[in-house]
C-alpha positions as CSV (number, residue, x, y, z in Angstrom):
1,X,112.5,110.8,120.9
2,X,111.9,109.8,117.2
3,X,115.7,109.7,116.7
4,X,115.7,107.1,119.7
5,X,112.8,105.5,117.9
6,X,114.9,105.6,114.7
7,X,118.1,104.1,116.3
8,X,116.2,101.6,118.0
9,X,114.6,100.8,115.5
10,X,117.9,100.1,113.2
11,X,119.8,97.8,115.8
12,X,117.0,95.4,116.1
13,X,116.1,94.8,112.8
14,X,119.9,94.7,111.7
15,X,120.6,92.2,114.6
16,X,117.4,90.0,113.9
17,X,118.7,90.4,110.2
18,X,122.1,89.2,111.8
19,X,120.6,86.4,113.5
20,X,118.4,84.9,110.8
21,X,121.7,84.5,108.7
22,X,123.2,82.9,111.8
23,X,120.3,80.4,111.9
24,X,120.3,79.4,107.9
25,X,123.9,78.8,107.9
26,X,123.3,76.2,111.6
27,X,120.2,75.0,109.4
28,X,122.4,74.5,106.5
29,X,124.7,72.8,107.9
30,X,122.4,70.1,109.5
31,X,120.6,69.9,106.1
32,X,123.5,69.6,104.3
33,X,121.9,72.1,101.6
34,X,124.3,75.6,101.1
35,X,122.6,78.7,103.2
36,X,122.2,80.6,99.9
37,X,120.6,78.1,97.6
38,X,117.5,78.6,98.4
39,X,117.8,82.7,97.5
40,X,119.1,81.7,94.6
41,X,116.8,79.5,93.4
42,X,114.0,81.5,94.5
43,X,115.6,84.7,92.4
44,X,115.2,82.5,89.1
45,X,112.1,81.0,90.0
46,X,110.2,85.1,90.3
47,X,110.6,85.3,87.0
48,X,108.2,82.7,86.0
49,X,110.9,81.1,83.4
50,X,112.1,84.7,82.0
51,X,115.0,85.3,84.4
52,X,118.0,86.5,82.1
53,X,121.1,86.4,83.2
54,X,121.3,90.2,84.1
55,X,117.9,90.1,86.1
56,X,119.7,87.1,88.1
57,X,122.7,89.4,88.7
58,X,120.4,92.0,89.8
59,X,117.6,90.5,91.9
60,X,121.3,88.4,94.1
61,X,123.1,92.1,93.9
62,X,126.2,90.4,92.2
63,X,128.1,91.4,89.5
64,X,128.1,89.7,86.0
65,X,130.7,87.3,86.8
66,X,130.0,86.3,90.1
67,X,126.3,85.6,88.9
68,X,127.8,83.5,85.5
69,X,129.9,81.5,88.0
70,X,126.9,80.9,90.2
71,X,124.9,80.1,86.9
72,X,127.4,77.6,85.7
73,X,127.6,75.4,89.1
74,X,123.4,75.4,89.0
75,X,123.9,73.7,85.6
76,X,126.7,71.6,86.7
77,X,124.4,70.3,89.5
78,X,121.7,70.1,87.2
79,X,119.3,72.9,89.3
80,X,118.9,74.6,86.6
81,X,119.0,74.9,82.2
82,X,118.8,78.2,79.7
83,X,116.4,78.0,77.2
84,X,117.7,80.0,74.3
85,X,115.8,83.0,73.7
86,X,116.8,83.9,70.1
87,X,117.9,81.6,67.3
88,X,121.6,83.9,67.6
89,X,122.3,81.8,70.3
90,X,123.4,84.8,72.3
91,X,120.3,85.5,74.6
92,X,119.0,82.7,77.0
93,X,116.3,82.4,80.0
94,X,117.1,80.8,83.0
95,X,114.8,78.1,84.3
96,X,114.6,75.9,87.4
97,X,114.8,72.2,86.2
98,X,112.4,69.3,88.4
99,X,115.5,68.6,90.6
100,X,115.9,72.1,91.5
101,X,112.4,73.0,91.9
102,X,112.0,70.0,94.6
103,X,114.9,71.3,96.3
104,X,113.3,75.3,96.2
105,X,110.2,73.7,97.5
106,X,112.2,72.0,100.1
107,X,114.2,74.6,101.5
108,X,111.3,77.1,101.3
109,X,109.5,74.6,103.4
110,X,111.7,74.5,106.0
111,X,111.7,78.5,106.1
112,X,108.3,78.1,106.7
113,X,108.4,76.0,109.5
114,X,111.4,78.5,111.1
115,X,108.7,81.6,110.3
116,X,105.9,79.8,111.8
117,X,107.9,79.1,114.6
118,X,109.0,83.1,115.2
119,X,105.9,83.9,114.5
120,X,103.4,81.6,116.4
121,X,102.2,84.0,119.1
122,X,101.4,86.7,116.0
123,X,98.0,87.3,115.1
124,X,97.2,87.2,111.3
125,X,96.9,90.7,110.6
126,X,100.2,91.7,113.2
127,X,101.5,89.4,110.4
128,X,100.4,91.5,107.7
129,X,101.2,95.0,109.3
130,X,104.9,93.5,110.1
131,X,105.2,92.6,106.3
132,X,103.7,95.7,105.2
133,X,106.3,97.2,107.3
134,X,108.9,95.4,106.1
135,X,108.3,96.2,102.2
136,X,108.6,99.7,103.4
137,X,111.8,99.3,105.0
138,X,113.0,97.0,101.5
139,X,111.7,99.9,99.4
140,X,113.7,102.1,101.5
141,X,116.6,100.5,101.5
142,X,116.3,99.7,97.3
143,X,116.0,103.3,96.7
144,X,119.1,104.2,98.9
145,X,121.1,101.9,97.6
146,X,120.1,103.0,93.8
């Protein structure tokens, strides 16, 4: 019975995972705003303005180069600037510029609006158990994958 529990358990939080990418990338395409900008954004904004480079890499799962490429369009598009850490010029903190932080606040406000709308018939503390649950499975997950 718990292994039932345990399978069942799997499929519908990998297809509701499945199905909340589906519904960014519609959303994003409506919006006109890129699915993953938001994720991104938000990973340099956790940091309160000490988001390195690696910690970017990190917190996205990406490797080094895919996270400088990533970096580089956010300063091309003016989301984001480094604010040198050192006076060696080597070492730089990531930080969310006014343009990018009004598009974060954006497109977490429209996350918002999908969550309340999934979430409407929940009562306040089912919505705290179900995120309690849901660090669990993250910290689960985090260590496995470590």
């Amino acid at each position: 019975m718990t292994d039932d529990l345990s399978l069942q358990s799997y499929i519908i939080l990998h297809n509701t995972a499945r199905k909340l990418h589906f519904l960014a990338r519609i959303r994003s395409k409506s919006e006109g705003i890129p699915q993953e900008l938001g994720r991104t954004l938000n990973a340099i904004s956790h940091k309160n303005g000490r988001c390195t480079a690696k910690d970017f890499a990190a917190h996205l799962r990406i490797t080094a180069p895919s996270a400088t490429m990533k970096i580089n369009n956010l300063l091309e598009e003016g989301l984001i600037k480094k604010r040198l850490v050192s006076q060696d010029h080597r070492s730089f903190f990531l930080e969310i510029t006014e343009k990018g932080e009004k598009l974060r606040q954006q497109i977490n406000r429209q996350n918002i609006e999908v969550g309340s709308r999934i979430f409407s018939s929940f009562s306040t503390q089912q919505k705290k158990d179900f995120v309690k649950m849901l660090q669990i499975i993250d910290r689960e997950i985090d260590r496995q994958i470590e």
